[in-house]
Structures are given as structure tokens and as C-alpha cells.
LOVEX-370883 format. One record per residue (C-alpha): residue in three letters; x, y, z. Coordinates in steps of 0.25 Angstrom, whole numbers. Example, Ala and Ser with C-alpha at 12.3 -4.5 7.8 and 13.67 -1.06 7.14 Angstrom:
<pts>
ALA; 49; -18; 31
SER; 55; -4; 29
</pts>
This chain:
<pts>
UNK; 0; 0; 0
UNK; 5; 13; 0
UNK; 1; 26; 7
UNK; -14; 30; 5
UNK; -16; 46; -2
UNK; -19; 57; 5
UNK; -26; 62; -7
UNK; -37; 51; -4
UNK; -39; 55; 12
UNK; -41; 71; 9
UNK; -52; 70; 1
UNK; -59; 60; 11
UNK; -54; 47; 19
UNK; -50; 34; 13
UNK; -63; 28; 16
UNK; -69; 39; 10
UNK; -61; 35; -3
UNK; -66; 21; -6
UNK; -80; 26; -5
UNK; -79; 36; -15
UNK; 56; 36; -99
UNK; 61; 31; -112
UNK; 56; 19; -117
UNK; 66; 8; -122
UNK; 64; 1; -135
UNK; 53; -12; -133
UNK; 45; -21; -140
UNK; 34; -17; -148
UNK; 23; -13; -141
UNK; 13; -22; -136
UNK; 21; -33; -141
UNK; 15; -47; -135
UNK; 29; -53; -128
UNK; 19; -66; -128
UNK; 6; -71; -128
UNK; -4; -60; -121
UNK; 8; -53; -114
UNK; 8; -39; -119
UNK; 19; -31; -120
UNK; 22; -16; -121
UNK; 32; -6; -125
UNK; 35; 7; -126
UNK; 29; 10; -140
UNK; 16; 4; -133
UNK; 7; 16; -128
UNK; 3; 6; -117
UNK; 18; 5; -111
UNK; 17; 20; -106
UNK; 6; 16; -97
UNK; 13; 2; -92
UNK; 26; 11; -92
UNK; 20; 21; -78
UNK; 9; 10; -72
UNK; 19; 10; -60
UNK; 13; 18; -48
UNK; 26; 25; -47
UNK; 28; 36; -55
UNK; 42; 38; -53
UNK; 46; 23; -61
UNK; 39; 19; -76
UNK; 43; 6; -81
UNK; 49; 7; -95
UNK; 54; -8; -101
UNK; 54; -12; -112
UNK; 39; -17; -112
UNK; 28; -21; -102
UNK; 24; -35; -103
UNK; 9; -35; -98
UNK; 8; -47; -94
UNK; -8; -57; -92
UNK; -2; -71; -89
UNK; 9; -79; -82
UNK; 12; -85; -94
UNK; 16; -70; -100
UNK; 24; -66; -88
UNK; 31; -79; -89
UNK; 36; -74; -103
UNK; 37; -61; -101
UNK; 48; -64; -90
UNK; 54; -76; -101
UNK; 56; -65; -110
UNK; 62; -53; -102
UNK; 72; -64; -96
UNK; 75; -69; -111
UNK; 77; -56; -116
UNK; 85; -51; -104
UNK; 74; -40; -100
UNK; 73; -36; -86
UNK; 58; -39; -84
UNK; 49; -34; -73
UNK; 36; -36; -68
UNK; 25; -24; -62
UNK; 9; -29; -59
UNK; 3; -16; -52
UNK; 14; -5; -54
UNK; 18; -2; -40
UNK; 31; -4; -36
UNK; 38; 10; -31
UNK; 51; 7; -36
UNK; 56; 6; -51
UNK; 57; -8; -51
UNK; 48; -10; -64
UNK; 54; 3; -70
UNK; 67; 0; -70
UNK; 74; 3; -82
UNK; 81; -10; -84
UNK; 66; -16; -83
UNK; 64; -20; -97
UNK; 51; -27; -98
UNK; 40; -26; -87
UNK; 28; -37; -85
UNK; 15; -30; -81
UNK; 6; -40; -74
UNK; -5; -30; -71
UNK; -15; -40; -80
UNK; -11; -51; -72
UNK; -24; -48; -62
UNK; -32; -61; -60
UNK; -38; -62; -46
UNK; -44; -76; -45
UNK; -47; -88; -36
UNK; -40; -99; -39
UNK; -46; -111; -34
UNK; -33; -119; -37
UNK; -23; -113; -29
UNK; -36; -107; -19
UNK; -30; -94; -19
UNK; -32; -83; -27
UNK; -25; -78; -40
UNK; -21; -65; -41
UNK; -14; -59; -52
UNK; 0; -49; -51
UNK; -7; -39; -59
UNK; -17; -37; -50
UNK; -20; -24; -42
UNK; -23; -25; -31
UNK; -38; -17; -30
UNK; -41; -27; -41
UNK; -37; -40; -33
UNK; -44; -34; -19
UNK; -57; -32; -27
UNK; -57; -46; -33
UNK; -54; -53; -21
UNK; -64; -45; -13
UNK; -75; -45; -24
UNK; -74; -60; -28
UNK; -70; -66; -14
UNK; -70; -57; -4
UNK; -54; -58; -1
UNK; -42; -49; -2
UNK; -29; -49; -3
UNK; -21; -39; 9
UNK; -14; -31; 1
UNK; -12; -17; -3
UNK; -22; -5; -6
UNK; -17; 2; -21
UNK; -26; -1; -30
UNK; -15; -4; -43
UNK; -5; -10; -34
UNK; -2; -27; -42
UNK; -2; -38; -34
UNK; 10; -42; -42
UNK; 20; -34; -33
UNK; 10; -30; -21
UNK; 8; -44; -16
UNK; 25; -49; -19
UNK; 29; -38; -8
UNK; 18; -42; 3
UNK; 7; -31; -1
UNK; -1; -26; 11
UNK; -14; -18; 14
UNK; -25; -14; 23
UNK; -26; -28; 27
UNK; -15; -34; 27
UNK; -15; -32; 44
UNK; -25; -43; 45
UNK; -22; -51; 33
UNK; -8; -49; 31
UNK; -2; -45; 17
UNK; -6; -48; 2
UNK; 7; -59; 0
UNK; 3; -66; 13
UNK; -9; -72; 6
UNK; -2; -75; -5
UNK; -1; -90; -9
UNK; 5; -92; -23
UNK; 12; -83; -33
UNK; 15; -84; -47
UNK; 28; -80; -53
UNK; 36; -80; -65
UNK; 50; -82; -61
UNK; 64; -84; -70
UNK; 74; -95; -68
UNK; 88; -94; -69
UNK; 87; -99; -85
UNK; 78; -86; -88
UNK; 65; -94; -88
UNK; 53; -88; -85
UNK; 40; -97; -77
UNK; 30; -95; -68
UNK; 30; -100; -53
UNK; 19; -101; -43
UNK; 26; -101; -29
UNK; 14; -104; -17
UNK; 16; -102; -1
UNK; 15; -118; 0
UNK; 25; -123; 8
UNK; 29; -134; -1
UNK; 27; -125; -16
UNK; 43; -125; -20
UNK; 41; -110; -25
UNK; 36; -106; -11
UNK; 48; -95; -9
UNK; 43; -89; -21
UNK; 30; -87; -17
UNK; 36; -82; -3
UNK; 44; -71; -10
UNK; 32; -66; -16
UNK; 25; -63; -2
UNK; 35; -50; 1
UNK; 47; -52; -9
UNK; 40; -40; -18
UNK; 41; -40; -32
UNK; 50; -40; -44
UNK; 59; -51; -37
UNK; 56; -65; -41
UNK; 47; -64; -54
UNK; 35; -61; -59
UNK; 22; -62; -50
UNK; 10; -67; -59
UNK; 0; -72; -50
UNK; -2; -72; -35
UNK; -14; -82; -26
UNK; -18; -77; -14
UNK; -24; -86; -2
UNK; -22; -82; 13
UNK; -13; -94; 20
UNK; -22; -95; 30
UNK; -35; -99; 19
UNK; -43; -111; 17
UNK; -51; -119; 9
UNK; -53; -114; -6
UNK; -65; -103; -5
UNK; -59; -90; -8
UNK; -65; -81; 0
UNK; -57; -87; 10
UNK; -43; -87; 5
UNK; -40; -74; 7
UNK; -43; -62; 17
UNK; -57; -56; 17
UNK; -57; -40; 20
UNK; -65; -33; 31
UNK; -79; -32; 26
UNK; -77; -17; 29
UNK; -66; -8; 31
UNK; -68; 5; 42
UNK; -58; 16; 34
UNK; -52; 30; 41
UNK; -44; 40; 40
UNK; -37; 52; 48
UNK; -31; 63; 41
UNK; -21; 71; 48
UNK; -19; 84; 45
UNK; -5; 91; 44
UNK; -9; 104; 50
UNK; -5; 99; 65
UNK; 3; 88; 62
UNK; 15; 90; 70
UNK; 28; 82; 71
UNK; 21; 78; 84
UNK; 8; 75; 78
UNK; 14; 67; 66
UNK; 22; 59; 75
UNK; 11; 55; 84
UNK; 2; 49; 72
UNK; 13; 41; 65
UNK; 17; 36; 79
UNK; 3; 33; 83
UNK; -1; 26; 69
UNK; 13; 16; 71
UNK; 11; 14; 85
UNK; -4; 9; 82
UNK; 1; 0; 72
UNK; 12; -4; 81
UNK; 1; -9; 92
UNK; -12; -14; 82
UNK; -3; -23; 72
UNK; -4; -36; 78
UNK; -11; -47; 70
UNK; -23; -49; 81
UNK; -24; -33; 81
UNK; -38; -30; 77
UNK; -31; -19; 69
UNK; -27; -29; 59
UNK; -40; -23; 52
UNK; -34; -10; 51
UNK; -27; -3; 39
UNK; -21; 11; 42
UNK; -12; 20; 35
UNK; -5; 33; 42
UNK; -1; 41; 29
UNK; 8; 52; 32
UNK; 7; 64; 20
UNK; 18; 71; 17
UNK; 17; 87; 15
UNK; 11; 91; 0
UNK; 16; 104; 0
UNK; 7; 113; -6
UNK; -2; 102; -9
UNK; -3; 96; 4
UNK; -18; 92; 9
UNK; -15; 94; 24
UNK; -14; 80; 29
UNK; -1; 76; 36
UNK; -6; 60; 38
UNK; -19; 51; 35
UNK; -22; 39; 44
UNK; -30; 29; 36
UNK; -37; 16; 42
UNK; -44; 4; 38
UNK; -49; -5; 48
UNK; -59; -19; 46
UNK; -73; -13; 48
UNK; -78; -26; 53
UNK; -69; -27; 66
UNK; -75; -25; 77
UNK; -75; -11; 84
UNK; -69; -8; 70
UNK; -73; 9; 73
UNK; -67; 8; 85
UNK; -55; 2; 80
UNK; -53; 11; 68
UNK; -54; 24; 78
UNK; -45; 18; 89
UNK; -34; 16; 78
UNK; -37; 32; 72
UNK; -36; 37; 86
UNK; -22; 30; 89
UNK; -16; 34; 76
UNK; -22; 49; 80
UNK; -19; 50; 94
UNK; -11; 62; 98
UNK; -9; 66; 85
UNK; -17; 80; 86
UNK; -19; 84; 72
UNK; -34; 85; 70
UNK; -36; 74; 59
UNK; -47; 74; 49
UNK; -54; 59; 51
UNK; -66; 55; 42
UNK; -75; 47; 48
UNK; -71; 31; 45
UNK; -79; 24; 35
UNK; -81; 8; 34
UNK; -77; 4; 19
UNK; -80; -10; 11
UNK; -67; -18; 11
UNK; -63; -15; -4
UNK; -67; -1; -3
UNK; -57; 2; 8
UNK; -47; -3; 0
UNK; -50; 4; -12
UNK; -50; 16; -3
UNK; -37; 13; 3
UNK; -31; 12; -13
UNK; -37; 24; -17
UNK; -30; 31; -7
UNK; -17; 28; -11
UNK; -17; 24; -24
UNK; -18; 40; -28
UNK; -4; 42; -25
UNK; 2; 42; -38
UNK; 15; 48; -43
UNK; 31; 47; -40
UNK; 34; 41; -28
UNK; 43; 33; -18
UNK; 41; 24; -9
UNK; 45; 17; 5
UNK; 39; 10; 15
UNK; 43; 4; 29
UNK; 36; -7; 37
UNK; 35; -2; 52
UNK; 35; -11; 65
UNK; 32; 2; 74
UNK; 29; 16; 72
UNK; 38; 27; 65
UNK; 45; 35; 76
UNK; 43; 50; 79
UNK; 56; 50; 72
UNK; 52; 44; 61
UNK; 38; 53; 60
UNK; 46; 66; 60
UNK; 55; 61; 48
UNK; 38; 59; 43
UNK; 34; 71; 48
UNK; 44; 80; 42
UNK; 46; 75; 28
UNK; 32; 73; 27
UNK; 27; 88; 32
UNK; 39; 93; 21
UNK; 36; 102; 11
UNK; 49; 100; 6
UNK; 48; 89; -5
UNK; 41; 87; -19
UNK; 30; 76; -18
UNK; 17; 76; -21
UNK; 14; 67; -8
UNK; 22; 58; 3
UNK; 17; 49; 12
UNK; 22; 40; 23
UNK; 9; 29; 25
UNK; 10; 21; 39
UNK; 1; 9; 34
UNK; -4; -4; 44
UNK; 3; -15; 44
UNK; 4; -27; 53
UNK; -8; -36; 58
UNK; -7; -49; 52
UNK; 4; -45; 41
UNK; 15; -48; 52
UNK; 10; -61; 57
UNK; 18; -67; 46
UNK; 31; -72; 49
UNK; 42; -62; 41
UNK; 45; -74; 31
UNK; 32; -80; 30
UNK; 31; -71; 17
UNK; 43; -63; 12
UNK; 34; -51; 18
UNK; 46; -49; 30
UNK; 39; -36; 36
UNK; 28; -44; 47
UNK; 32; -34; 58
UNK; 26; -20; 54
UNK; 15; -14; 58
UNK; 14; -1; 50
UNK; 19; -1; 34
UNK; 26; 15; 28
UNK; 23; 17; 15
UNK; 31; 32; 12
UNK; 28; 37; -2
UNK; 31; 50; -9
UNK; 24; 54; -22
UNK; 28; 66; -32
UNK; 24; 68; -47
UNK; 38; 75; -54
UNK; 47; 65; -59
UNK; 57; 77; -55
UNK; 54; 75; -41
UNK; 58; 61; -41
UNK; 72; 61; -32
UNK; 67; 71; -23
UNK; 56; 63; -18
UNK; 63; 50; -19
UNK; 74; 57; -9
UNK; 60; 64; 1
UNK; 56; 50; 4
UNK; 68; 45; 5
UNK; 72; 54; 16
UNK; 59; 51; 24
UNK; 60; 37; 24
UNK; 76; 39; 27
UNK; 72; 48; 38
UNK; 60; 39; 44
UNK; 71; 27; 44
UNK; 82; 35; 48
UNK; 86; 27; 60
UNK; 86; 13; 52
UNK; 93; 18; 40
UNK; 84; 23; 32
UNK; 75; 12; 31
UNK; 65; 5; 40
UNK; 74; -6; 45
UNK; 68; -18; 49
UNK; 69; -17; 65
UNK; 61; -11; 76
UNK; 53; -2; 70
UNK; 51; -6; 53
UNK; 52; -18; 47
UNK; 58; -13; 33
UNK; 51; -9; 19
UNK; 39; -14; 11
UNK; 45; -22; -3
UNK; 31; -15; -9
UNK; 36; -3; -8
UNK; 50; -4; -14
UNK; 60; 5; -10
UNK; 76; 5; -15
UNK; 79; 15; -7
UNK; 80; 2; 2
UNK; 92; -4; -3
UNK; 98; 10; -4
UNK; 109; 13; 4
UNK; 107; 27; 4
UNK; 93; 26; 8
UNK; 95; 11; 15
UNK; 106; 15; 26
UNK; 101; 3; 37
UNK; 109; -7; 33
UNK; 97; -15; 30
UNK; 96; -20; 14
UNK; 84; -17; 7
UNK; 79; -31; 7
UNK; 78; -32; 21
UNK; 70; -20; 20
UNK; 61; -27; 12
UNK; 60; -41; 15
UNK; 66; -42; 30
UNK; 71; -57; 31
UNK; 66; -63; 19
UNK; 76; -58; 8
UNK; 85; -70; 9
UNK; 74; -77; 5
UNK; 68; -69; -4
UNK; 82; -68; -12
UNK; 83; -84; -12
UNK; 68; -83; -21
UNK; 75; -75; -28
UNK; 86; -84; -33
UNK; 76; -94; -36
UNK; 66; -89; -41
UNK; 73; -77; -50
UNK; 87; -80; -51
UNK; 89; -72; -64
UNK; 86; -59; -55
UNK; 75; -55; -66
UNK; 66; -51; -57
UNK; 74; -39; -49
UNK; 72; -24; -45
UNK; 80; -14; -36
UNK; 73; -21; -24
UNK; 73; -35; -28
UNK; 76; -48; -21
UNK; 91; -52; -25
UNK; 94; -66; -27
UNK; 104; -71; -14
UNK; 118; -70; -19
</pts>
């Protein structure tokens, strides 16, 4: 998920919201590379489009061509091919990734799996089929509509599961039913041997399946590392029997939604420090996996200054809770009272509003899905609450005029529950101690901007990390970064000064492992990026 935009809470709350370069020489255009694979080059007006479908702005993917891709069997030779002909080949199903990892020059052909979208039961394996290409609005509605199931992942609308579920993808209710990849029970993928050839693999959680560390390394390894993810089954491990309006979660039947806008007017150092501290501390004492809080989803957004432009608001608190629990009012208002306790700013709060399930979350993508543009990205997953040392690096480069974005926003999303009742190896998913996820975004328009905005949130987060390095060390207080939100600043020694590698960052204690999937499974190192898995030396 990332951070929710103020630009949805101003005119209304969120509830309020659901109710209402030069191109290189190719191929001919449209050529057909084999039977039903489409590809397309630059000469092809279509390649323009494919060319800036990523969300980030900043990166357009220019290969020699797009190979949009329907089938296994078509990504199976579209991979053949590239290997054959010596062309670095990557993959992209929804467009989201925040680094150049598709755009990078040397990328000369690029597989687009966005009409790979089946959603299906399949009474065979008793799970159900889902399609990399898929976004994820599109397999909630499905689920929902045709069995009443879900999948706990995250809340952009055009987000693909290709890539969303690889790097253990998380949502609103991922503290009750723990993250998208810890329901998953097979994946699809076309891998390369050493000789060059390309074939699928199916690798299942089955103990005995001899392809089960494949599948493993999909439940948090992230993508672009081990080969091209084609289809996915989903089914909970704890499900039974073959009806499948049991085999994965069912969502509250109603969702009670809130939001508490804090005004900047008022918002002192004191002030700001007191509602970032009171929102972790919460966190910190109603994470556990029998909390009744395990129904709640809330966001702290912190908003940075907007100049000229800026609408007034210095943070928005936004909450989901299950409208069924019992005492579900009380609950929501005891959790806004402790977020908002001491703060005194007088904040604007609309009354709360009880949602349809599905509605909720279209609300909860339609606030952070308008936030378009250039951006950078870090995250940090929390095991305790920033510091009033870490809230004045906030405070102050936040309430700063003194930059060129068109908005910033450090988001403080829930996390915890029943996420952290897996074991740290369980999946490759390490980070099962946090209770809080920061999502720190910056978004500007002007291409000449770029380096200046790049260095502003690069200072912040150096700032907020200043005792650990830079970074969020795994240790008392963080548990290192979320491999969904990429970052290479991680494995940057001058922005990385803790002595701790990217990798362990990212994965914690599974990257041995992971790098030992990697020499079986890609040993030709044709799946890679600047944040890949590298096979063990």
C-alpha cells in the first residue's frame, strides 16, 4: 500500500469517498514473435502507451519491443527467445515498481503479463487460479462477488499481483488474516536452466513437492529474481474440504471508517511529537494476535508543507475497523481518543460511517491512487514508535518550505496481528516483529526537479535513522525495509552507513536461502536488477 492522498480527505472523509528517450532500432511493429504473442515496437503508436504505463514517472521502459503476453506457453517463448538471441529480457504485470528495474537501459525486451488476468476455482488443485496480470480491484471484486472470499493484500486499485504477492503484499486486513503470500499454495514459473532452455515449473507448499523452495521464494523474495511468474493458487493452509467459499478468508460484513484531520495551525513541535508518539505507542500495546484490534486498519499520514499550495493540514489519521465486533463504536472511539490524546490542536473529525466491505476498499484506493507523478520512495518496518528525536527530523522537514515537490508524506500504516504469528522462515517474508509499516513518499512534476527531490527525501530518512546508519537497522526499534518498495539507496554506502547489507534489510535471515533458489533455479542470472538475489559465490 502506499500513503493515502490528502487530496481525497479535504473535500470529505474517506468513508465519504466510496459513497460517492530515444527509441532504439526493433522489430517491425506488431510483429507476432509466436502464435498469439503480440509484439510491439517503437514504429507501433501503441509502444508510447506500454512505454509510461509504470506509475513512476520519473522511469519509462524503452526496449526494443513489448511482448504482451496471454498464455504460459508465450512466455515460455518469449523467454527461449531473448536467451537465444542474447537479450536481457524482463517482466512487468501492474507497473508499479519504484525503481528503474523495467526501464533500465540494457533491458531490451520486456514481457507484459497485464492480460494474464484469470481469476478462477480450480476444482483440481482446490485453490484458486489467479493470473499475474491481475489488479488487484479486479481479483477482490471476483473473489468477493463470486465467493465471497478475499485475498489480504494491498488497496491500489492497478497494483498486478505478479509482483505485489512475490514481495508478501499487505492491506487493511492483513492483522487478522496475515499477508497475500501467506495464502498462497502453488505458483507458476517460467524459469531458464543452465543450457538456455526455457519451461515452466509449478512449485506448491507441499512438503514433499521437490520444487517446494521455489515456491518459498516467491512468499517474500520480491520480483525479477528467479523467473517469470505466470499463474498463482491461492488457498489458506488452514482450509478444508473442496467448497470454495471456504478456502480462503471471508471479510467483515461491514467496515466502520473514520478520519481525524489535524490542522497545522497549532501543531507544534510538541504537539506533532505527542500524535506520532501516541499512534506507535498504541500500535505497540494492541498488535497482538488475540487483540480485538486485529480488525483495525489505520494510517497516521503525516503531509508535508505545500507551499503556497498547501491546504492546511499537517496530518490525517484514518481508521477501518470490522463493523461486526462487538462494542465495534466503542472501540473505534477509544482508538481515536488515544491517537488524539494531548495533542491539542483542535481537529476536524467527521462523523464515522459504516461501509459495505468492498466499498471500503475502493474508498481506501481511491485515496491513494490520485497521487501520480515523479516520486521516490522508502519504507521501514517499525517494532516500536518513532522517537521525539525521530519526530523533529519529521517535524522539521515536513513543515519546510524550503524544497520543490508537489506533495510528501511519511504514512505510519498498522501492521502486526496475526502477520507476526509466523515464524520468520516460515515464508521468506522475515519481518513477523513490527507492528507499525512507514511508507515515505515524495511526488514532484518537473523532470528538472529530479536530483533535488531525490537528495530532500534522502535526507529525511538519513535523518529519521541517523542513530542506526541511515537506515532502519533491524534491532530494538525497526526491523529493516519492505522488498515492495525497493530502494537502492539500501545497498549504497553513502546512504547505507550501518554496516548492515541491503539484503538483510530486505530479507533479514532468509537471504542465504534465497541465493541457494537462485543458483538452482536461474543460474544463467537472467532474471536480475540492482536489488536482485545473487546466486552464493
Amino acid at each position: 500500500m502506499t500513503a493515502p492522498s490528502r487530496r481525497r480527505f479535504v473535500t470529505g472523509t474517506l468513508a465519504a469517498a466510496a459513497a460517492t528517450g530515444t527509441a532504439v532500432a526493433a522489430p517491425p511493429a506488431a510483429a507476432t514473435a509466436g502464435p498469439g504473442l503480440l509484439e510491439v515496437g517503437p514504429a507501433d503508436p501503441r509502444y508510447a502507451d506500454l512505454a509510461v504505463r509504470g506509475s513512476n514517472k520519473r522511469f519509462s521502459a524503452r526496449p526494443e519491443s513489448f511482448l504482451l503476453a496471454t498464455t504460459t506457453e508465450q512466455v515460455v517463448r518469449a523467454v527461449r527467445e531473448a536467451v537465444r538471441d542474447g537479450k536481457r529480457v524482463t517482466v512487468r504485470s501492474g507497473g508499479h515498481c519504484y525503481e528503474n528495474f523495467v526501464g533500465d537501459p540494457s533491458v531490451r525486451r520486456v514481457i507484459d503479463l497485464s492480460g494474464m488476468d484469470t481469476v478462477r476455482w480450480d476444482a483440481a488443485r482446490g485453490a484458486f487460479e489467479v493470473g499475474a496480470g491481475v489488479r488487484l480491484m479486479d481479483l477482490y471484486r471476483t473473489l468477493y462477488y463470486g465467493w465471497g472470499v478475499t485475498v489480504p493484500g494491498g488497496a491500489s486499485a492497478t497494483v498486478g499481483a505478479g509482483g505485489h504477492v512475490q514481495g508478501g503484499g499487505y492491506g487493511a486486513l492483513s492483522r487478522r488474516h496475515g499477508i497475500s503470500s501467506d495464502h498462497l499454495l502453488a505458483v507458476e514459473v517460467v524459469v531458464v536452466d543452465a543450457s538456455g532452455g526455457a519451461r515452466a515449473v509449478v512449485a506448491t507448499r507441499d512438503a514433499r513437492d521437490p520444487n517446494r523452495e521455489l515456491w518459498w521464494a516467491h512468499t517474500g523474495g520480491g520480483g525479477g529474481n528467479f523467473g517469470v511468474v505466470t499463474r498463482y493458487w491461492f488457498r489458506s493452509p488452514s482450509a478444508r474440504g473442496t467448497d470454495p467459499t471456504r478456502a480462503l478468508p471471508r471479510p467483515h460484513a461491514g467496515v466502520l471508517a473514520a478520519s481525524v484531520m489535524y490542522p497545522r495551525e497549532g501543531m507544534t513541535r510538541s504537539a506533532f511529537r505527542t500524535l506520532v508518539g501516541n499512534h506507535g505507542r498504541w500500535h505497540e500495546r494492541n498488535s497482538g494476535p488475540d487483540s480485538p484490534y486485529t480488525g483495525l486498519f489505520s494510517g497516521l499520514v503525516l503531509l508535508g508543507h505545500q507551499g503556497q499550495n498547501d491546504q492546511g493540514l499537517a496530518a490525517i489519521a484514518f481508521t477501518h475497523l470490522d463493523a461486526t465486533l462487538p462494542d465495534a463504536p466503542r472501540l473505534l472511539q477509544d482508538h481515536i481518543d488515544a491517537v488524539g490524546a494531548g495533542v491539542g490542536v483542535e481537529a476536524y473529525a467527521p462523523p464515522p460511517e459504516t461501509l459495505p466491505w468492498l466499498a471500503s476498499v475502493e474508498a481506501l484506493a481511491g485515496a491513494q491512487d490520485t497521487e501520480t507523478g515523479r516520486q521516490k520512495i522508502k519504507s521501514a518496518h517499525l517494532r516500536r514508535a518513532f522517537t521525539d528525536e525521530q519526530a523533529d527530523v519529521l517535524y522539521d522537514f515536513l513543515g519546510s518550505t524550503e524544497h520543490t515537490n508537489d506533495s510528501s508524506s511519511v504514512s505510519l500504516q498498522s501492521y502486526g496481528g496475526r502477520v507476526n504469528t509466523v515464524a520468520p522462515a516460515a515464508t521468506a517474508s522475515a519481518q513477523r516483529g513490527s507492528v507499525l509499516k512507514a511508507l515515505f513518499m515524495n511526488t514532484w512534476q518537473d523532470p528538472e526537479h529530479d536530483a533535488a527531490n531525490v537528495d530532500w527525501l534522502r535526507r529525511l530518512y538519513a535523518g529519521v535513522y541517523r542513530d542506526t546508519g541511515g537506515v532502519p537497522a533491524p534491532g530494538e526499534r525497526s526491523e529493516g525495509c519492505f522488498i515492495n518498495f525497493p530502494d537502492v539507496d539500501m545497498a549504497d554506502p553513502r546512504w547505507n552507513t550501518s554496516g548492515v547489507p541491503w539484503h538483510e534489510l530486505y530479507y533479514g535471515g532468509n537471504y542465504r536461502r534465497l541465493q541457494a533458489v537462485k543458483a538452482r533455479w536461474d543460474p544463467r542470472d537472467v532474471f536480475h536488477h540492482a536489488l536482485s538475489v545473487r546466486a552464493a559465490r
